[in-house]
Backbone as CSV, one residue per row, in Angstrom:
resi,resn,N_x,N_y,N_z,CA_x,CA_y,CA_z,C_x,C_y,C_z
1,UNK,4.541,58.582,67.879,5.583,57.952,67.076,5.432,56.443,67.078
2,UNK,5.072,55.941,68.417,4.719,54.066,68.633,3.936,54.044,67.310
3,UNK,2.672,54.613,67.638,1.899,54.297,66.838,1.770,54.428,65.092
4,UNK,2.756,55.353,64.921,2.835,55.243,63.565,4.144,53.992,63.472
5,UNK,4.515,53.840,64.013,5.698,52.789,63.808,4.838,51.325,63.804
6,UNK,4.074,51.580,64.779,3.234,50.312,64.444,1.827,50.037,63.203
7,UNK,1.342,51.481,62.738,0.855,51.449,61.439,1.770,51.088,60.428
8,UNK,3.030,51.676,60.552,4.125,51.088,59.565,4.633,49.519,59.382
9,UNK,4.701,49.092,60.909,5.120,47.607,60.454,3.570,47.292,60.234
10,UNK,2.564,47.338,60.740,1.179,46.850,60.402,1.363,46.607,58.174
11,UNK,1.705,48.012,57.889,1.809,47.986,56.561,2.710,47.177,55.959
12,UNK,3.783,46.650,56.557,5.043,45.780,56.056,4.297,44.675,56.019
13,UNK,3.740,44.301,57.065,3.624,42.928,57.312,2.423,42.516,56.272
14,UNK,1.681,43.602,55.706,0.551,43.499,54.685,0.976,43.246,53.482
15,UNK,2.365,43.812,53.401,2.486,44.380,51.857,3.230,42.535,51.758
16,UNK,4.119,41.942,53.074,4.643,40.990,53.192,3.681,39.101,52.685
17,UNK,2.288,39.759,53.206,1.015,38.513,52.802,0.657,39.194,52.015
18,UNK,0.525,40.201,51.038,0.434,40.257,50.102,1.585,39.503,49.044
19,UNK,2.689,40.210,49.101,3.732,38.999,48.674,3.828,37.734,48.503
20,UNK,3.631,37.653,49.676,3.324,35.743,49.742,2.144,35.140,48.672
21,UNK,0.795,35.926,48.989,-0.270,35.541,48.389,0.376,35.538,46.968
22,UNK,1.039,36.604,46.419,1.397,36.760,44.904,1.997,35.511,44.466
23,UNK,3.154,34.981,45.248,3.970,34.369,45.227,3.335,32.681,45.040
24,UNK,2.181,32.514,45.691,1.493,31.132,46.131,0.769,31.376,44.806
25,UNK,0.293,32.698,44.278,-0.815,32.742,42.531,0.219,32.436,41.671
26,UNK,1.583,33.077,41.708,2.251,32.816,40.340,3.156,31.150,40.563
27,UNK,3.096,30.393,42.013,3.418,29.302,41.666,1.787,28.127,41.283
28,UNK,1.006,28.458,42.133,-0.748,27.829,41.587,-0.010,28.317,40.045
29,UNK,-0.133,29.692,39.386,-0.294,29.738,38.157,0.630,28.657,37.282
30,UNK,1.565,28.984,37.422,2.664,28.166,36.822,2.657,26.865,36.540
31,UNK,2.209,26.451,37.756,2.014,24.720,38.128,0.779,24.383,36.696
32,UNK,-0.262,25.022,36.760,-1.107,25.222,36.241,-0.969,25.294,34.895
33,UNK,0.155,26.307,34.420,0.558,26.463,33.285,1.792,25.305,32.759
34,UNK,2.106,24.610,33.433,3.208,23.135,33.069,2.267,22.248,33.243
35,UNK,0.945,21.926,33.866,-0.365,20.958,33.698,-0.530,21.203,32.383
36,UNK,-0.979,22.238,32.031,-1.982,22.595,30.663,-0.506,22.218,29.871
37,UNK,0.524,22.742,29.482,1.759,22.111,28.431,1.855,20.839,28.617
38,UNK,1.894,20.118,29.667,1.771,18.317,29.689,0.879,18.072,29.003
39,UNK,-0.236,18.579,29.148,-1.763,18.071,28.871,-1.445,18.134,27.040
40,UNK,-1.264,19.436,27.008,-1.651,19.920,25.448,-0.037,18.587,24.618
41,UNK,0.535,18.678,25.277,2.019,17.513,24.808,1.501,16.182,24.349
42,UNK,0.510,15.850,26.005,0.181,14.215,25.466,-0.900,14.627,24.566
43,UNK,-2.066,15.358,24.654,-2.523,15.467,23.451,-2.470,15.315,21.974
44,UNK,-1.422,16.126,22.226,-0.484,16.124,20.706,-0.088,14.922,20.550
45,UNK,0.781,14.493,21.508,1.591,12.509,20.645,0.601,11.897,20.778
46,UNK,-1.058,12.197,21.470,-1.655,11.005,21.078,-2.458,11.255,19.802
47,UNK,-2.684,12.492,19.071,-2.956,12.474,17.819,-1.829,12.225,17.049
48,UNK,-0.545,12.507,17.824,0.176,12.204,16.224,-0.199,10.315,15.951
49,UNK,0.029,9.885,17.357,-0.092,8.674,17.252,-1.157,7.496,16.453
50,UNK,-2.482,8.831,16.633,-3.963,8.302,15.843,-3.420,8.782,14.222
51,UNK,-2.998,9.640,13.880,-2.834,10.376,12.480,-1.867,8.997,12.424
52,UNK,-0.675,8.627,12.720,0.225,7.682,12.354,-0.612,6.416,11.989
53,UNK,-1.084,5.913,12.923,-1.974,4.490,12.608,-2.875,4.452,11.681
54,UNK,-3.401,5.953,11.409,-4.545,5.822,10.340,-3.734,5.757,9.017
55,UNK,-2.751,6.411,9.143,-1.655,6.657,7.737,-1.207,5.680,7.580
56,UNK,-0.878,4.542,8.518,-0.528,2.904,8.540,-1.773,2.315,7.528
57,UNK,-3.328,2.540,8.289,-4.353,1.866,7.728,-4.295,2.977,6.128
58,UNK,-4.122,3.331,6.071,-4.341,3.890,4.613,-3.510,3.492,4.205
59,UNK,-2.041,3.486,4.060,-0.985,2.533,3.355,-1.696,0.901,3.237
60,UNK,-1.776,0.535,4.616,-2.083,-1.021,4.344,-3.677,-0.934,3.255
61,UNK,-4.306,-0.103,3.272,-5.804,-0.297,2.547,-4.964,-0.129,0.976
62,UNK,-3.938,0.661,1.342,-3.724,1.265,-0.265,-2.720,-0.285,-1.398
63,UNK,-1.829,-0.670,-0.304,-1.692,-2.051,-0.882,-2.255,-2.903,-1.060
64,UNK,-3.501,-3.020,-0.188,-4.532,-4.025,-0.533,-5.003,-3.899,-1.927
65,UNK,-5.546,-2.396,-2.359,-5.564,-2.542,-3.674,-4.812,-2.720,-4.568
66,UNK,-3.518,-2.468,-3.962,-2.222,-2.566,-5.191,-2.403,-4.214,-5.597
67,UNK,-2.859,-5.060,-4.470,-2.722,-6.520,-4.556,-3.838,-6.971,-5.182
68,UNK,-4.922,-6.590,-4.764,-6.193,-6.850,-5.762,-6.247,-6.142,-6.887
69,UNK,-5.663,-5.018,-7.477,-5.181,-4.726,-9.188,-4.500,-6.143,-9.582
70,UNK,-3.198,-6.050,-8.655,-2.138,-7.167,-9.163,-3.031,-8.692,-9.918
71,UNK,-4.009,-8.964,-8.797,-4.898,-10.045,-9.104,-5.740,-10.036,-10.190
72,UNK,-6.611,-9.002,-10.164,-7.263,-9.158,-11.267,-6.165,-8.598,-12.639
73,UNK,-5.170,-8.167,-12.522,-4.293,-8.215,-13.815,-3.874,-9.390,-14.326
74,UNK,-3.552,-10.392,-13.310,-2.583,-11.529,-13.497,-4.078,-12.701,-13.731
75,UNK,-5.235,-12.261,-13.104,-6.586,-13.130,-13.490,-7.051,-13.028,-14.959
76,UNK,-6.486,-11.258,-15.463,-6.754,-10.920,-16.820,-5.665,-11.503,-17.970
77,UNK,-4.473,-11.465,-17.127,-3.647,-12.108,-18.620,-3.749,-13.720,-18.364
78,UNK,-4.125,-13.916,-17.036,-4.556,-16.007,-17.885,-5.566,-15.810,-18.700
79,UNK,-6.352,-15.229,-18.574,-7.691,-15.257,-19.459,-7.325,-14.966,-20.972
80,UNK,-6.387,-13.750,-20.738,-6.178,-13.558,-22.296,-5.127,-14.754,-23.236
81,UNK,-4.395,-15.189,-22.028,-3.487,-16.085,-22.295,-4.010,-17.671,-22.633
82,UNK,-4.964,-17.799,-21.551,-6.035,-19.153,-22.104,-6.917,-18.611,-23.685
83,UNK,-7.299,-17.586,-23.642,-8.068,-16.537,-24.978,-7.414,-17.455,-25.780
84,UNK,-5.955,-16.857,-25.885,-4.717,-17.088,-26.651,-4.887,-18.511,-27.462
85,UNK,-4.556,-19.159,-26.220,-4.339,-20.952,-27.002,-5.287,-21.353,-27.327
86,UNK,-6.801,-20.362,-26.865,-7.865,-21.208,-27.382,-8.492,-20.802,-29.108
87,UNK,-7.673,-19.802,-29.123,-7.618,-19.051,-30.611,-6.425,-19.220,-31.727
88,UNK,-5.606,-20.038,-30.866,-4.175,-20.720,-31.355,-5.175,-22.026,-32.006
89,UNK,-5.587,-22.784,-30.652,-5.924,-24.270,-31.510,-7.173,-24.095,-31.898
90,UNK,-7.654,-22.815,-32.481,-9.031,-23.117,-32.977,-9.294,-23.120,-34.223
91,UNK,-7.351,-22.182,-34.560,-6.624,-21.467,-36.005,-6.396,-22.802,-36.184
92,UNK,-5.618,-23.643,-35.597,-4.978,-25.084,-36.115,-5.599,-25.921,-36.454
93,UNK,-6.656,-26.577,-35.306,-7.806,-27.259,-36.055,-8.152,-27.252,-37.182
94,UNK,-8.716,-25.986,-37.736,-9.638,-26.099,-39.223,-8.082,-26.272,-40.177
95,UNK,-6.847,-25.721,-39.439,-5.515,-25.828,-41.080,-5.556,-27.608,-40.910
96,UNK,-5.290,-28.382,-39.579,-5.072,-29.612,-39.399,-5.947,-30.067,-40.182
97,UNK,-7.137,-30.123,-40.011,-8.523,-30.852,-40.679,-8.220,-30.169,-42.517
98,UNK,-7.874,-29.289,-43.034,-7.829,-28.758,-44.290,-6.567,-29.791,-44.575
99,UNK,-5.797,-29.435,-44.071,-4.281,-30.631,-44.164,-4.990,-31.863,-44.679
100,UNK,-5.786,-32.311,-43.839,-5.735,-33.569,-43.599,-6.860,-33.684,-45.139
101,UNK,-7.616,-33.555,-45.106,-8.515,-33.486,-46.113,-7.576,-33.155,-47.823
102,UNK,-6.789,-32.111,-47.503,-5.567,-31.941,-48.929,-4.973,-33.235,-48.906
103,UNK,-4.506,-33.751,-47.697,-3.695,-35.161,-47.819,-4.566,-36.392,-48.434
104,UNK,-5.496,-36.598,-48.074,-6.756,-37.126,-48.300,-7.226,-37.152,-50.255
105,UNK,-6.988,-36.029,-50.134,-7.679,-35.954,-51.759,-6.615,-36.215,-52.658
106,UNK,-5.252,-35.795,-52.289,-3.790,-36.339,-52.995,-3.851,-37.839,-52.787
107,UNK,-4.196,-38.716,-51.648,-3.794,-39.668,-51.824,-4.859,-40.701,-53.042
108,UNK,-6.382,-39.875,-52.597,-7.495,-40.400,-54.155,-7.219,-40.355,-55.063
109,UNK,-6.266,-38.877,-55.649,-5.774,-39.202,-57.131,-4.555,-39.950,-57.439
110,UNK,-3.870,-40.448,-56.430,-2.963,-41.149,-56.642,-3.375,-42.393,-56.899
111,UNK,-4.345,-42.879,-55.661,-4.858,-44.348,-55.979,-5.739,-44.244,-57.757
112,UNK,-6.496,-43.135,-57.707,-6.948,-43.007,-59.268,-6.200,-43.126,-60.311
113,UNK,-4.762,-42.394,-60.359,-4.006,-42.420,-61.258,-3.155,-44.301,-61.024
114,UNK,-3.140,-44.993,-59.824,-2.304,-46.079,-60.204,-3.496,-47.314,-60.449
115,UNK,-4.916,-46.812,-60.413,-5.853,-47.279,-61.111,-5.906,-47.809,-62.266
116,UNK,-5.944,-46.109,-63.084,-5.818,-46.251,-64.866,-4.318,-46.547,-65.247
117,UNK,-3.694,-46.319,-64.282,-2.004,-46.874,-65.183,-2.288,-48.248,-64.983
118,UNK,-2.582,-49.314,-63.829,-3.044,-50.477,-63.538,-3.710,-50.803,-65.298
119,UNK,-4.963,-50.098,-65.110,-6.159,-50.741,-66.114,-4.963,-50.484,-67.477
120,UNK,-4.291,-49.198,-67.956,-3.809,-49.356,-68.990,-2.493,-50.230,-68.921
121,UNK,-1.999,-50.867,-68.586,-0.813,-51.912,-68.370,-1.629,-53.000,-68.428
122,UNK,-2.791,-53.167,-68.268,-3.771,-54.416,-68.662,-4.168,-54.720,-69.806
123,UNK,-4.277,-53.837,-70.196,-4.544,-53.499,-71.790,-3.274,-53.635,-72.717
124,UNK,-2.478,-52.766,-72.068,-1.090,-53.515,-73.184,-0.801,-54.673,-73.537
125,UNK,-0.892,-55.070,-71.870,-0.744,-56.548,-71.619,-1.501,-57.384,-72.640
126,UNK,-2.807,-57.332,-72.657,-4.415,-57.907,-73.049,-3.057,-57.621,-74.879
């Protein structure tokens, strides 16, 4: 009877470090398994963090072009706008110079006409 009483606690005390051992795997495991969720966590915010900054650099790249369109738009309407006045006074010139030349030839027949009224008032005169 000792002896099975002492195969029996022999078996308690096995089944007892067995227990324990279980007990020391599922806290190792665990521990193990809240490492790997930390791990995989900072992982994660540090890609969100790379995805964020790159989405920063792509916004900032993407206004850069909004600003260099802006430029060469606002480089394109001086140009068209200098175009403009230089096709404004290029129209005016030749009317100014035509003006001036119509004014010009009105004032020859005037001096012509107070010419022969001159010469014929000389003649009356005479």
């Amino acid at each position: 009877m000792q002896g099975e009483e002492q195969v029996t606690q022999e078996e308690e005390q096995m089944t007892q470090g067995e227990e324990q051992v279980t007990q020391e795997g599922e806290q190792r495991y665990t521990q193990g398994e809240e490492q790997v969720t930390q791990e995989e966590e900072q992982a994660r915010h540090e890609e969100e963090q790379r995805y964020m900054q790159r989405e920063e650099q792509v916004t900032q790249g993407e206004e850069q072009v909004t600003q260099g369109e802006e430029q060469v738009t606002q480089g394109g309407e001086q140009r068209y706008m200098q175009g403009g006045k230089q096709v404004t006074q290029g129209e005016e010139q030749p009317y100014m110079q035509g003006e001036d030349r119509v004014t010009q030839g009105e004032e020859q027949i005037i001096q012509g006409e107070d010419q022969r009224y001159m010469q014929v008032e000389e003649q009356v005169t005479q």
